[in-house]
C-alpha positions as CSV (number, residue, x, y, z in Angstrom):
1,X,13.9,-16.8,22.1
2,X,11.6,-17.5,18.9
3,X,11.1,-14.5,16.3
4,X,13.3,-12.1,18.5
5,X,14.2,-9.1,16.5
6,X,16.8,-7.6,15.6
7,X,16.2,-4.3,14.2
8,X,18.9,-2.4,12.2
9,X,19.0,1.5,11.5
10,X,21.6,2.6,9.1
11,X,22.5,6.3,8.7
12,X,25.3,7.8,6.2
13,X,26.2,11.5,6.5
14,X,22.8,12.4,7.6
15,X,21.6,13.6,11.2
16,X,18.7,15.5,10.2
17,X,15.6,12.7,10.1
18,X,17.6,9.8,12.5
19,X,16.1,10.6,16.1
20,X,12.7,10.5,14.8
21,X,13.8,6.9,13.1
22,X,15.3,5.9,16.5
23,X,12.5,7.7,18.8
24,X,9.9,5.1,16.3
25,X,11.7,1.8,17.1
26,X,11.8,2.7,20.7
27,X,8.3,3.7,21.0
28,X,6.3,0.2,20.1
29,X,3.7,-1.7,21.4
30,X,6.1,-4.8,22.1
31,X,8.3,-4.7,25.3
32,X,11.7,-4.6,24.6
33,X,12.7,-8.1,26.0
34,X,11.2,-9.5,22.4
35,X,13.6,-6.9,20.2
36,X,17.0,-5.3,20.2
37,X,18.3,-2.2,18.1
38,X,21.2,-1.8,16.5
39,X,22.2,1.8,14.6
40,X,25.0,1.9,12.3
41,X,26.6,5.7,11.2
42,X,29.2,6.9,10.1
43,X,29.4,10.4,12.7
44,X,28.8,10.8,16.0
45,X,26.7,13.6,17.8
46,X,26.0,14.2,21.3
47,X,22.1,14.8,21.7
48,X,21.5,11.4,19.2
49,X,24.6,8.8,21.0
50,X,23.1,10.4,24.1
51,X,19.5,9.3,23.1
52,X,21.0,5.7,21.9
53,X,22.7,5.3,25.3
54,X,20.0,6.0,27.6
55,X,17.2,3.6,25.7
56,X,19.9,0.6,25.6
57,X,20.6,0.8,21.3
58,X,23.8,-0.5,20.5
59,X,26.1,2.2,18.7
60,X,28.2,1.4,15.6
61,X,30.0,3.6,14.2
62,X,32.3,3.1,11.1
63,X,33.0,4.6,7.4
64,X,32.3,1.8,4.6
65,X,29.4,1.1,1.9
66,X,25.9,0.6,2.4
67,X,26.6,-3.6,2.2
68,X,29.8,-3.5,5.1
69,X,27.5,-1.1,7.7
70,X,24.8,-3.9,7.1
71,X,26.6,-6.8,7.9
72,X,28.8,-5.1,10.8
73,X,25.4,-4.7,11.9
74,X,24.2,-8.4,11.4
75,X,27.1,-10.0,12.8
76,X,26.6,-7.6,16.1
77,X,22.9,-8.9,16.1
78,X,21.4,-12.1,18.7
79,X,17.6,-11.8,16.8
80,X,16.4,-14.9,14.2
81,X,14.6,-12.1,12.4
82,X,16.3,-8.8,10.5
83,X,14.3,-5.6,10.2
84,X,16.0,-2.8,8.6
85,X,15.0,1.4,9.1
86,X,16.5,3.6,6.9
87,X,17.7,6.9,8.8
88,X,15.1,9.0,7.4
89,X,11.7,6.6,7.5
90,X,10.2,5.4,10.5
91,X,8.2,2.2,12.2
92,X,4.3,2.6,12.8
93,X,4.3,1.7,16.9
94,X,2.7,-1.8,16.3
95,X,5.4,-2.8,13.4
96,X,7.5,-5.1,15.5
97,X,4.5,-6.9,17.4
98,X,3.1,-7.5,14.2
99,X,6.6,-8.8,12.4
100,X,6.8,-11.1,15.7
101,X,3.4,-12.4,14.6
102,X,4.1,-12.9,11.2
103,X,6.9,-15.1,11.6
104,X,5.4,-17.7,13.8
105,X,5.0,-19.0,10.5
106,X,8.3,-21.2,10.0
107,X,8.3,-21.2,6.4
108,X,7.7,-17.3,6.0
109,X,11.4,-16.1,5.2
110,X,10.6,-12.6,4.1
111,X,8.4,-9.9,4.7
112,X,7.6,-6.6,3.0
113,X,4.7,-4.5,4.5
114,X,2.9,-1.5,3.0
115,X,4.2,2.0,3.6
116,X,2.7,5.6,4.3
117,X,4.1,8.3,2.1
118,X,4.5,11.4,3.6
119,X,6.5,14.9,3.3
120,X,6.6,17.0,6.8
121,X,4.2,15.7,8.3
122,X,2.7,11.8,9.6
123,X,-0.6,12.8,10.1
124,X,-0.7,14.7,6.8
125,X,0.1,11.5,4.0
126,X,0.6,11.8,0.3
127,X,-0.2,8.2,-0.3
128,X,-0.7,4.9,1.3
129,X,-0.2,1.7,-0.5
130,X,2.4,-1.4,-0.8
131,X,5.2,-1.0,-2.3
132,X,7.0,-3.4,-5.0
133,X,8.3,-6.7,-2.9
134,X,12.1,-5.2,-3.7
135,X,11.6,-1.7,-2.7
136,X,12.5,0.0,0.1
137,X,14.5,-1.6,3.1
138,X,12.6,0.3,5.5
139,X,9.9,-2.1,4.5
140,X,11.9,-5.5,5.0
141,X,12.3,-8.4,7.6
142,X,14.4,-11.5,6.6
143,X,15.2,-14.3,8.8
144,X,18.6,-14.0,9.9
145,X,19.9,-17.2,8.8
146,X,19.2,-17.1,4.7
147,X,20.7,-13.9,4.7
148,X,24.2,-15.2,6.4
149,X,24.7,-17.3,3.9
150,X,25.5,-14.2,1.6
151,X,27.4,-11.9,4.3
152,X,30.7,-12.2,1.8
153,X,28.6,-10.9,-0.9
154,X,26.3,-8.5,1.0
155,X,29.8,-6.7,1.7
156,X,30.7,-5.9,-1.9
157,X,27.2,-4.3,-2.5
158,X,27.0,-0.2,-2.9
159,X,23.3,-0.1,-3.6
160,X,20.3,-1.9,-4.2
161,X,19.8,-3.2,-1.0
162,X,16.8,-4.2,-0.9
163,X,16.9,-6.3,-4.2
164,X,19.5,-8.4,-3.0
165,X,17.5,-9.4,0.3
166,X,14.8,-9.8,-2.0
167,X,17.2,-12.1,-4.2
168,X,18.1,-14.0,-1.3
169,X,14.6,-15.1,-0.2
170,X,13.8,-16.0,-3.9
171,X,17.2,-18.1,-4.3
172,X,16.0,-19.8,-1.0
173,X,12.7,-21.3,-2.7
174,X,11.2,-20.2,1.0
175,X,7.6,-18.3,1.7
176,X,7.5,-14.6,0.7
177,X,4.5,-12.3,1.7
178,X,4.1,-8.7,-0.1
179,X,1.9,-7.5,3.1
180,X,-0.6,-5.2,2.9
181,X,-0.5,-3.9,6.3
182,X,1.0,-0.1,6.9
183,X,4.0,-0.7,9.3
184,X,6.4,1.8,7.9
185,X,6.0,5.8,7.0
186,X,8.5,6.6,4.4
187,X,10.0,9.9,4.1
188,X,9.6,12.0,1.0
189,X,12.5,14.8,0.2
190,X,15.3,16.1,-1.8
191,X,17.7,13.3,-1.1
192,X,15.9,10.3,-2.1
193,X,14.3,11.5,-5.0
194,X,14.0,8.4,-7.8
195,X,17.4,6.6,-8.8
196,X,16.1,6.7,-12.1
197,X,16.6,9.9,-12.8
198,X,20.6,10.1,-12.4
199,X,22.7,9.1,-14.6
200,X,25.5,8.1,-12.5
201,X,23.5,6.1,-10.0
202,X,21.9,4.4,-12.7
203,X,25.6,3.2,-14.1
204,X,26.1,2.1,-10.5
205,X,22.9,0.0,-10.1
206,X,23.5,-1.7,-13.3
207,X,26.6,-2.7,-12.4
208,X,25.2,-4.5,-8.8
209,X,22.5,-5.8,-10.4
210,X,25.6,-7.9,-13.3
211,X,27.7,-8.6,-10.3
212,X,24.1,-10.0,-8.7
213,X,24.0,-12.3,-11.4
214,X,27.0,-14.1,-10.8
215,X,25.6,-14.9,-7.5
216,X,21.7,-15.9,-7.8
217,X,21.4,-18.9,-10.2
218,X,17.4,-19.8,-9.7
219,X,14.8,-19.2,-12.8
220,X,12.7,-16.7,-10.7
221,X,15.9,-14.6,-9.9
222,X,17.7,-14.7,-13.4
223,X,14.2,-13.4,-14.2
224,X,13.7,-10.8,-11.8
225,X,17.7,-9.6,-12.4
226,X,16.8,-9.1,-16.4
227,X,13.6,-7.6,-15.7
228,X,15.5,-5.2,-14.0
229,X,18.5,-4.5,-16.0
230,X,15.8,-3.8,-18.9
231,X,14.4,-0.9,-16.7
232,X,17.3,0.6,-15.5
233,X,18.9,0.2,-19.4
234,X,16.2,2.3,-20.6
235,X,16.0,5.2,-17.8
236,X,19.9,5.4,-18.8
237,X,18.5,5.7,-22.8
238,X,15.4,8.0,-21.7
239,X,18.2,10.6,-19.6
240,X,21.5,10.2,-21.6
241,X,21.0,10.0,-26.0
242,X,24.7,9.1,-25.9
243,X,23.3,5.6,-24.5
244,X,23.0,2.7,-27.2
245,X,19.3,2.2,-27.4
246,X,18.5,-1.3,-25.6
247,X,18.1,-4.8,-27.7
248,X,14.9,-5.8,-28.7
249,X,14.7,-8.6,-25.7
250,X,15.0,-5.5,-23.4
251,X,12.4,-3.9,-25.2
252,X,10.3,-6.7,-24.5
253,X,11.2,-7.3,-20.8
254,X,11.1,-3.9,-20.3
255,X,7.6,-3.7,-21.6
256,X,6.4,-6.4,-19.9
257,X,7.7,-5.6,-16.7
258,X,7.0,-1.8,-16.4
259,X,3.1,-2.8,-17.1
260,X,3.0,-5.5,-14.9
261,X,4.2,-3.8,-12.1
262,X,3.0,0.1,-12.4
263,X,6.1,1.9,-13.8
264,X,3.5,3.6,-16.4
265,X,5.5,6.6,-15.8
266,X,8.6,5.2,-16.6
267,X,7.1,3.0,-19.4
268,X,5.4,6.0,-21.2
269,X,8.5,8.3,-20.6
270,X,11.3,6.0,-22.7
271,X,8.0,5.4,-25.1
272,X,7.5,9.1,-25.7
273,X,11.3,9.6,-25.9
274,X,11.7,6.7,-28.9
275,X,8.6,8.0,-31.1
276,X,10.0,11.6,-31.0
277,X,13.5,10.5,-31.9
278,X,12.0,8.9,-34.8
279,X,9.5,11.9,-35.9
280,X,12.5,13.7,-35.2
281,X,14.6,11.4,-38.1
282,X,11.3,11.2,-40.9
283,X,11.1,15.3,-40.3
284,X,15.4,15.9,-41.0
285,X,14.9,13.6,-43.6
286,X,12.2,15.7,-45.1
287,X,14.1,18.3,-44.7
């Protein structure tokens, strides 16, 4: 069947948010002969594997990293097209009838829609707007067959996700569309608070994003990959002074980039951080 989807929900050590994740794909506009689900975790619980059973979800469960529950999932999958849900966002009802739509367009090989920010509450939102192309994987489809090309390398991967999908369709040369439409509500709380505030995860995500560069060789990727290391190099310098302060091609990168694409917060916050360090220097000097 054209544009059938395959829709994966991944879930790791968290039960909390995933019914309402599952209860979302379930509940669309689109019958279920034009989509399948597939939920990967890493526990199992009797009210949630009851719910999977009796809507016809297939059930994976397994220990591994973020990249081995993905492609367990992929290879268990029968759809052209890949949506991912993380466990704690959820699909607007229309999401999938609308993805099914989008990809009638042959050369479209990667989607991202716009997202609904919210806390407690759906019907009370922080924010609405799109999100950056590489952000979020609750807010990407990719056609199944650019992204097998990589499932050796998809394996190795411990975090960003969504980057490397978003490498893939840009190493592919095919259509990408940044959508504006509001298909996904994303999930605001303690656990997924920025990256870019932890040391530790930031060490992590530098190293996927070197080990990503031994695999994308395209212009617009080795592009997007420094961009990226620049940003990450100076959240590490903004939260750690033990960090070497980044070359001056990061600086510039980093400059670029954060402007271009609305990290002012960011961008300000390592900018604030270098001019007191050096007012900080002229006054010990003084002194």
């Amino acid at each position: 069947m054209d544009n059938y989807i395959s829709v994966i929900v991944t879930a790791y050590n968290r039960k909390g948010f995933l019914m309402a994740a599952l209860k979302s794909t379930v509940k669309q506009t689109l019958d279920r002969r034009f989509y399948e689900i597939i939920v990967v975790k890493n526990f199992t619980d009797a009210e949630i594997d009851s719910y999977i059973e009796e809507n016809g979800i297939k059930n994976i469960v397994m220990e591994g990293t973020i990249g081995k529950f993905m492609d367990a999932a992929i290879m268990e999958s029968h759809g052209n097209i890949i949506s991912f849900l993380d466990d704690d966002d959820m699909f607007t009802s229309d999401k999938i009838k609308v993805l099914v739509e989008k990809f009638k367009n042959n050369n479209l090989c990667y989607f991202h829609n716009g997202a609904t920010r919210f806390r407690d509450n759906i019907k009370k939102p922080l924010h609405r707007h799109a999100f950056e192309v590489d952000f979020n994987m609750s807010c990407i489809s990719i056609r199944k067959d650019v992204l097998i090309i990589y499932r050796n390398q998809l394996r190795q991967i411990s975090t960003a996700q969504d980057t490397f999908l978003y490498l893939i369709a840009l190493e592919s040369g095919r259509k990408i569309e940044n959508g504006r439409e509001l298909l996904t509500f994303y999930r605001q709380h303690g656990n997924n608070t920025s990256g870019f505030d932890h040391i530790e995860w930031l060490n992590i995500y530098i190293d996927n994003l070197n080990n990503f560069k031994l695999i994308f060789k395209s212009k617009k990727c080795i592009k997007q990959l420094a961009a990226l290391i620049s940003i990450a190099k100076f959240a590490l310098y903004r939260n750690n002074g033990n960090t070497h302060m980044p070359k001056f091609h990061e600086w510039i990168q980093f400059s670029y980039y954060s402007i271009r694409r609305l990290h002012a917060r960011l961008f300000f916050g390592v900018l604030k951080t270098l001019l007191t360090g050096k007012v900080n220097k002229i006054v010990s000097k003084e002194k």
